[in-house]
C-alpha positions as CSV (number, residue, x, y, z in Angstrom):
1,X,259.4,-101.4,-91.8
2,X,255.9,-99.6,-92.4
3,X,255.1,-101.8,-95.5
4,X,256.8,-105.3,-94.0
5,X,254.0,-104.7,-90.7
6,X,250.8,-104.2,-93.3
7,X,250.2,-108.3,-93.5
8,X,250.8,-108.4,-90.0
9,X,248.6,-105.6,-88.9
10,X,245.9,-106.6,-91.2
11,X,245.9,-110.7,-89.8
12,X,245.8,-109.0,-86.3
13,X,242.8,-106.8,-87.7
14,X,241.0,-110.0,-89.4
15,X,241.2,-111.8,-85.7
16,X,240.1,-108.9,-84.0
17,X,236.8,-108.6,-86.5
18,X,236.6,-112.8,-85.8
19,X,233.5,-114.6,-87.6
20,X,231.6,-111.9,-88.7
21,X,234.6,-111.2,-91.3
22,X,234.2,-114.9,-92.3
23,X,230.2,-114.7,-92.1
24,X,230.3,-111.6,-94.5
25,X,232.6,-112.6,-97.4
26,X,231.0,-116.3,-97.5
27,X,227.3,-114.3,-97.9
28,X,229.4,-112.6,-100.3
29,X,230.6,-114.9,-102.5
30,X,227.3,-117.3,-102.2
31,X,225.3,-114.7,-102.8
32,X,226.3,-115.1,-106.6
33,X,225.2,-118.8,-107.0
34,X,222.3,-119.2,-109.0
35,X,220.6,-122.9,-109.5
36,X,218.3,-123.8,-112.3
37,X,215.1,-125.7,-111.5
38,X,213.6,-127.2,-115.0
39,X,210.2,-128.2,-114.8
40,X,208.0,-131.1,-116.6
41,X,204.7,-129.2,-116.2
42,X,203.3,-128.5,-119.7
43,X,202.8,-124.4,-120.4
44,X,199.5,-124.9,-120.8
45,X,198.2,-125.9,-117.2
46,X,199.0,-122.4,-115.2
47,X,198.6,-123.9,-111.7
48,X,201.7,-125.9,-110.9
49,X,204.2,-123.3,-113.2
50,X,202.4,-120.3,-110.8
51,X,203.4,-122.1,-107.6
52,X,206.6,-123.3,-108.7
53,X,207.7,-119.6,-109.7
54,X,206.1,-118.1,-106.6
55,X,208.3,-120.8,-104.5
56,X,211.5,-120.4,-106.2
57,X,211.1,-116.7,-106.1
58,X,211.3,-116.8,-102.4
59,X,214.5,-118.6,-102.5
60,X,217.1,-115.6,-102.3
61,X,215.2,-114.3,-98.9
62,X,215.2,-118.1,-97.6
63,X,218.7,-117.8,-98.0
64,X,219.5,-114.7,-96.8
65,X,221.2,-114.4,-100.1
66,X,223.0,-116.9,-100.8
67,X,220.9,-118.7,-103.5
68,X,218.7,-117.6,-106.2
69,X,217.1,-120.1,-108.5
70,X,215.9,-119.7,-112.2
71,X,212.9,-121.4,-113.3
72,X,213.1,-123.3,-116.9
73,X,209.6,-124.8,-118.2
74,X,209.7,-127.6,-120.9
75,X,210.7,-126.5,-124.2
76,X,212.9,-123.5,-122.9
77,X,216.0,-126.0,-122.4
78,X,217.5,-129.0,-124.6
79,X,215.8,-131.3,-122.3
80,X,212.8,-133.3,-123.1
81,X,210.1,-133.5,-120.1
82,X,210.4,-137.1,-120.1
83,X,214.1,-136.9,-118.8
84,X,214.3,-134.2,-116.0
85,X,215.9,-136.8,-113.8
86,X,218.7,-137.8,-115.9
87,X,219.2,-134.2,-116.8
88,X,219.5,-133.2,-112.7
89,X,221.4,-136.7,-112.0
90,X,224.2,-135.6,-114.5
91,X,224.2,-132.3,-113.4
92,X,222.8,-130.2,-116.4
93,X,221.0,-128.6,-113.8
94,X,220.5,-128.4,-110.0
95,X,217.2,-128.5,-109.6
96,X,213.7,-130.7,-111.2
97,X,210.1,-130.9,-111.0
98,X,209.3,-134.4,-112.5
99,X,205.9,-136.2,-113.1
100,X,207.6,-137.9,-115.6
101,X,210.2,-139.5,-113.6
102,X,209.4,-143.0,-114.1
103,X,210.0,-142.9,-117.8
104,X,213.8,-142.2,-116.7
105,X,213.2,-145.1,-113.5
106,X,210.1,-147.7,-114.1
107,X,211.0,-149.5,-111.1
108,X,208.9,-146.0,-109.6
109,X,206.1,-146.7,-110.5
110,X,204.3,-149.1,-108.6
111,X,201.7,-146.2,-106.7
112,X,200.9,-145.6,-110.1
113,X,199.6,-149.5,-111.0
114,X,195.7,-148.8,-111.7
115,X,193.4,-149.6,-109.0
116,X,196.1,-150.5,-106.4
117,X,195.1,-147.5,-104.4
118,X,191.7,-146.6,-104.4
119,X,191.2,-144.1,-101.8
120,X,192.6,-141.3,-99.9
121,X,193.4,-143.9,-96.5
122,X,195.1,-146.1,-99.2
123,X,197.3,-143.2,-99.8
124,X,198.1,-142.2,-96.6
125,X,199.0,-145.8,-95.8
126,X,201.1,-146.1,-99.0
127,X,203.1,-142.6,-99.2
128,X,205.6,-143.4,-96.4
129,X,206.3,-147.0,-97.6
130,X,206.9,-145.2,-101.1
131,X,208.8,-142.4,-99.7
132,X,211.0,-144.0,-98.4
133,X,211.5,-146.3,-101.4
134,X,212.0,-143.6,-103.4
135,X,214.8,-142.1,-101.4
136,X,216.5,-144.8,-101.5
137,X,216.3,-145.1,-106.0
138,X,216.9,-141.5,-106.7
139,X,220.0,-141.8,-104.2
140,X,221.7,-144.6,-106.5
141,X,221.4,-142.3,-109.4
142,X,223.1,-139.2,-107.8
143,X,220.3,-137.6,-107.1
144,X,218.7,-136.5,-103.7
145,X,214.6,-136.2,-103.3
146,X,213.7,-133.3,-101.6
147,X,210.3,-133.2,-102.4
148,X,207.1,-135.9,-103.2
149,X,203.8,-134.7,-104.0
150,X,200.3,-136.4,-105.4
151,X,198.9,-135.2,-108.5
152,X,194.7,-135.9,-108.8
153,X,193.5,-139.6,-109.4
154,X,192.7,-140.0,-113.2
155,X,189.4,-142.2,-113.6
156,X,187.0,-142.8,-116.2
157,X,184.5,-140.1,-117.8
158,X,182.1,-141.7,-119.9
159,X,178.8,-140.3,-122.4
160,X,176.8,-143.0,-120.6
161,X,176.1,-144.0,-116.6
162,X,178.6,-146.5,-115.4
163,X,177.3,-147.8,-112.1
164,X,180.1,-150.9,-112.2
165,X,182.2,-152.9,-114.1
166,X,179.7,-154.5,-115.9
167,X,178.2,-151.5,-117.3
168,X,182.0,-150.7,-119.0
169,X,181.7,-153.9,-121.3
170,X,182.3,-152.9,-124.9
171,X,182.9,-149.3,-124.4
172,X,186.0,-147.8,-126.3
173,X,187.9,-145.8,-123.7
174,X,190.8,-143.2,-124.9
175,X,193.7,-144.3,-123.2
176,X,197.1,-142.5,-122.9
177,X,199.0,-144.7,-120.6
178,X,200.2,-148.5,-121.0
179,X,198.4,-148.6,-117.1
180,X,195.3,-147.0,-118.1
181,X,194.9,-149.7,-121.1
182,X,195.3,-152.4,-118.8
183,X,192.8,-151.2,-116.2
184,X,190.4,-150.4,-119.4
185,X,191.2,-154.0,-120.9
186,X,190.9,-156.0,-117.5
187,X,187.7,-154.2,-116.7
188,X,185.7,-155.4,-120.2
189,X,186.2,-152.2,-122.0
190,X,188.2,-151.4,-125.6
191,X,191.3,-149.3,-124.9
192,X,192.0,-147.1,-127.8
193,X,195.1,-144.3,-128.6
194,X,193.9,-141.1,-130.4
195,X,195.5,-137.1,-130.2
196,X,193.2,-134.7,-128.3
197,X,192.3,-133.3,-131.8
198,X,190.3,-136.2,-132.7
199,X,188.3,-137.0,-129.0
200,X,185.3,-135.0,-129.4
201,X,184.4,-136.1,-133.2
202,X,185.0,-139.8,-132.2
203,X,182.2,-139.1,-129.5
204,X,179.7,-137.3,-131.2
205,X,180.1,-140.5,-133.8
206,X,179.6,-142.7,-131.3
207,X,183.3,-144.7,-132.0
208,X,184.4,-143.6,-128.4
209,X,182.5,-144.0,-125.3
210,X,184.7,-142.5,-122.8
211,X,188.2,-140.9,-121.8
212,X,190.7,-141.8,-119.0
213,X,191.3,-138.4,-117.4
214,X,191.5,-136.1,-115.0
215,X,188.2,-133.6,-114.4
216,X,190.6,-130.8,-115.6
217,X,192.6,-132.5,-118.0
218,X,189.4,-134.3,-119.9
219,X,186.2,-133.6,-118.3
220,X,186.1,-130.3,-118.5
221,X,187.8,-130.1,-122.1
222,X,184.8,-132.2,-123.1
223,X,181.7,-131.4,-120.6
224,X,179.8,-131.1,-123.7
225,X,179.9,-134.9,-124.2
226,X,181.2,-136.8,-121.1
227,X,178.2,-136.5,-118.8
228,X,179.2,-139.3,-116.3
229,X,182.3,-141.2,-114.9
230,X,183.0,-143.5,-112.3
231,X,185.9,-144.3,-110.0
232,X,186.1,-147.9,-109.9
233,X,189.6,-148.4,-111.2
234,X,191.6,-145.0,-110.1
235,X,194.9,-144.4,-111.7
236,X,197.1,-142.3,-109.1
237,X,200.0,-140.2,-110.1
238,X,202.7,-138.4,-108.3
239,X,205.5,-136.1,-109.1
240,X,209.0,-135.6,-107.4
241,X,211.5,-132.4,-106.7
242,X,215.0,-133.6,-106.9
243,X,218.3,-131.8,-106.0
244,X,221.8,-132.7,-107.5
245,X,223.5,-134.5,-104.9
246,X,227.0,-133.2,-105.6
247,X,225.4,-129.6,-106.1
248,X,223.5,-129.7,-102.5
249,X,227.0,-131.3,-101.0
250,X,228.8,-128.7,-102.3
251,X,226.5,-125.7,-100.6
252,X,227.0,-124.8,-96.7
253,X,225.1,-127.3,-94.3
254,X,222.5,-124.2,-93.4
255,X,222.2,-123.3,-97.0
256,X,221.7,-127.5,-97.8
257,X,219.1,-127.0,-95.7
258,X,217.1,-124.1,-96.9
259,X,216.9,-126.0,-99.9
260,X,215.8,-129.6,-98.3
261,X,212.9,-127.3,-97.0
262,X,211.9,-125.7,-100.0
263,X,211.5,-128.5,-101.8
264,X,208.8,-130.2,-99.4
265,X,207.3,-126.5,-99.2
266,X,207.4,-126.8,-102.9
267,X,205.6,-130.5,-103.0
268,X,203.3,-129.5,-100.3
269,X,202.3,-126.3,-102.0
270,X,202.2,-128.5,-105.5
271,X,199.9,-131.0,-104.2
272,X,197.6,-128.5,-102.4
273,X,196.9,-126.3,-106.1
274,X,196.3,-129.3,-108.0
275,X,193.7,-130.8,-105.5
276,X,192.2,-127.2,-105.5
277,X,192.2,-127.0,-109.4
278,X,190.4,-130.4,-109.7
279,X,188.0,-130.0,-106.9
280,X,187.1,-126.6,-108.8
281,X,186.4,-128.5,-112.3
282,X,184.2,-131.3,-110.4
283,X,182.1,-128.3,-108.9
284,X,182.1,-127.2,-112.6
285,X,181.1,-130.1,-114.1
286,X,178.5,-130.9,-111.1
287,X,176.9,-127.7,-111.4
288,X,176.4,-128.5,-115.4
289,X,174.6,-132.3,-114.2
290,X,177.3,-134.1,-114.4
291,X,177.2,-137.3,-112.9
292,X,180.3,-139.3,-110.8
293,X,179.7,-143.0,-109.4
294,X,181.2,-144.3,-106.3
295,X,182.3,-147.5,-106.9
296,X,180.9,-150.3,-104.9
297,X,182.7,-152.3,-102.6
298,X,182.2,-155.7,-104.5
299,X,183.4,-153.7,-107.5
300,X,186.6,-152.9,-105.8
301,X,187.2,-156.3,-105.0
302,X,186.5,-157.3,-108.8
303,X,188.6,-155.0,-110.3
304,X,191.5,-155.8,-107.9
305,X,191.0,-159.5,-109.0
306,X,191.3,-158.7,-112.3
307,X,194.2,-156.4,-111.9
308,X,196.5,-158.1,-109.6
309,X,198.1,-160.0,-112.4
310,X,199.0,-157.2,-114.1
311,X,200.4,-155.5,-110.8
312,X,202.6,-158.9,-110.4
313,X,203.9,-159.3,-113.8
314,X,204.6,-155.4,-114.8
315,X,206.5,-155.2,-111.1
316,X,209.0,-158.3,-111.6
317,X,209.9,-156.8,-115.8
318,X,210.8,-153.9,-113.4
319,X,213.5,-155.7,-111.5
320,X,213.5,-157.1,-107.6
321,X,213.1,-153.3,-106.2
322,X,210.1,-153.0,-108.0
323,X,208.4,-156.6,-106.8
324,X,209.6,-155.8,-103.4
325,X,207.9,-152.2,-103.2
326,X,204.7,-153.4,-104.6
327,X,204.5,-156.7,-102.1
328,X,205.5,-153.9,-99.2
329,X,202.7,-151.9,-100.6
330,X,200.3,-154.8,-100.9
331,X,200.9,-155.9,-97.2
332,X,200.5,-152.2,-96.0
333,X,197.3,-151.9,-97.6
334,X,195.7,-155.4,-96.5
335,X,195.6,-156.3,-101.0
């Protein structure tokens, strides 16, 4: 009789003890679950990979447990940067940090069309219309944003002064982007392709006049030579966290949660250490005598002219989303 009352005795002891049984073995078993996060930031730029890391680390205290996550750069993982989103929308892993995404989803890229937003009241106009877009794309292809962040405008760093678009005709500009050879071509100037190996002998030969770039990313690899730039035709870029929807759906609601909130932490923290890294190279590159021209408002409204075909047609070989975003986006911002 002793043994036949022990699964009676211990249901009456698991009642007694309520929900903070139930509370205990589910911290328990969660406590277990670890995510992967793969990242498409390149090794050699330390500022995003240090925030990431420092984020992610903070995940088990977040989560009182429940969660760790493990950071994967590019290169450590059988997954090429270029295709984070497909690798989180098919579940390889939980967790990415894209800047690459619209190679996986083109119909993305429209704040990305050269020129289209110029200055930081464009963007602020134009990040909840594109938000909100964006939600809606990455949630057709099983995955859920959690996390949107801008990445510094690249513009134009030249060996000569550029004071508008007249004074880019017949320069050769080092291009890396089909967007950044159209704003180069449409503005007068020679777009060209070449590896980073070969930039600073094509400028001290005087084949290349300039480089499409970001102050970290070209200025400051080649202060020596590129003494001036000018903004008149900004190329923005932005960069997206993304959860696996099935993985979030599968975690408690709280624990859903946590991780919704990290990732805008995480975008917030991304966009704020990127804009400090590139305001710290200007300084650098100011301090040395370098040069950067405001563009003038009758050049913004010549380069826009020149560029809205290009917005048009590239938008409609991306499908009706992608026409529809850019005329939302157009309205918004009064172009």
């Amino acid at each position: 009789m002793v043994l036949a009352a022990l699964p009676l005795l211990r249901r009456t002891v698991l009642r007694t003890l309520g929900a903070g049984v139930v509370t205990a073995t589910a911290t328990s078993a969660d406590a277990a679950t670890e995510w992967t996060l793969f990242s498409s930031q390149p090794r050699s730029d330390p500022a995003p990979l240090a925030t990431i890391n420092r984020l992610s680390d903070e995940m088990p205290a977040r989560s009182s447990g429940a969660l760790s996550i493990s950071v994967k750069m590019a290169g450590s993982l059988p997954i090429r940067s270029t295709a984070v989103t497909a690798a989180v929308a098919d579940g390889r892993v939980q967790l990415g940090e894209d800047i690459y995404y619209v190679s996986t989803l083109p119909a993305a890229g429209a704040l990305r069309l050269p020129g289209l937003i110029v200055n930081d009241d464009h963007l602020r106009t134009a990040l909840p219309i594109q938000r909100a877009f964006l939600d809606t794309l990455f949630a057709k292809h099983k995955a859920q944003l959690i996390g949107y962040y801008m990445t510094p405008p690249q513009v134009i760093f030249t060996v000569r002064p550029v004071a508008g678009i007249d004074d880019l005709r017949g320069m050769v500009i080092r291009t890396t982007t089909q967007d950044q050879a159209e704003a180069v071509h449409r503005l007068g100037a020679l777009a060209t392709t070449m590896v980073g190996d070969d930039v600073l002998p094509a400028l001290e030969g005087g084949t290349l006049h300039g480089v499409f770039g970001t102050a970290v990313g070209a200025g400051r690899v080649w202060a020596g030579r590129l003494r001036f730039g000018c903004r008149i035709t900004p190329v923005r870029s932005d960069g997206v966290i993304l959860a696996n929807r099935a993985a979030m759906a599968a975690l408690a609601k709280p624990v859903a949660q946590v991780v919704t909130n990290f990732g805008a932490d995480l975008a917030a923290a991304l966009t704020s250490a990127l804009a400090a890294d590139e305001a710290g190279a200007f300084a650098e590159l100011t301090g040395g005598g370098f040069m950067m021209a405001q563009p003038r408002p009758d050049d913004v409204i010549a380069s826009a002219r020149r560029l809205t075909p290009y917005w048009e047609a590239i938008s409609l070989a991306r499908g009706k989303g992608a026409s529809d975003n850019l005329a939302a986006l157009r309205l918004a911002l009064g172009r």
